[in-house]
C-alpha positions, 0 to 999 in steps of 0.5 A: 504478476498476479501479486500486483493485482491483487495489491492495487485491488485492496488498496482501492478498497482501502480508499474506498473505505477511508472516504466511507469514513470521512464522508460519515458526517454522524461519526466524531472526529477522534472515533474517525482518526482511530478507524482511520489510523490502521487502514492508512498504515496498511496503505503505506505498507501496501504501497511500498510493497507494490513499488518494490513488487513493480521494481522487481518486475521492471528489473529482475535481478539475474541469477544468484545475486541480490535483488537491488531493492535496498539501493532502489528504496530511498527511506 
């Protein structure tokens, strides 16, 4: 799946970029908790959205039935 690669790729980026962040010793602490704030979200959202995407790959739902994530996802 291509999706999956492309999800893996932004979320190295992300990390890439939060380390840019902390590593910033010329930044103040709250101005590096707003900059930080979003990306750790959009993280946790791609995340999820790779487990559920790896879920679908592993096991495809068969035809004309839901797909089983929400048994799958324990939140």
């Amino acid at each position: 799946m291509n999706s999956i690669k492309h999800i893996k790729k932004a979320l190295e980026e992300l990390d890439l970029e939060v380390q840019n962040i902390l590593q910033n010793q010329a930044m103040p602490l709250n101005e590096k908790d707003n900059f930080m704030l979003p990306l750790l979200q959009q993280k946790r959202v791609l995340n999820q959205t790779l487990e559920d995407l790896e879920y679908l790959r592993d096991n495809p739902p068969t035809p004309n039935q839901p797909c089983g994530i929400s048994k799958y996802r324990e939140d």
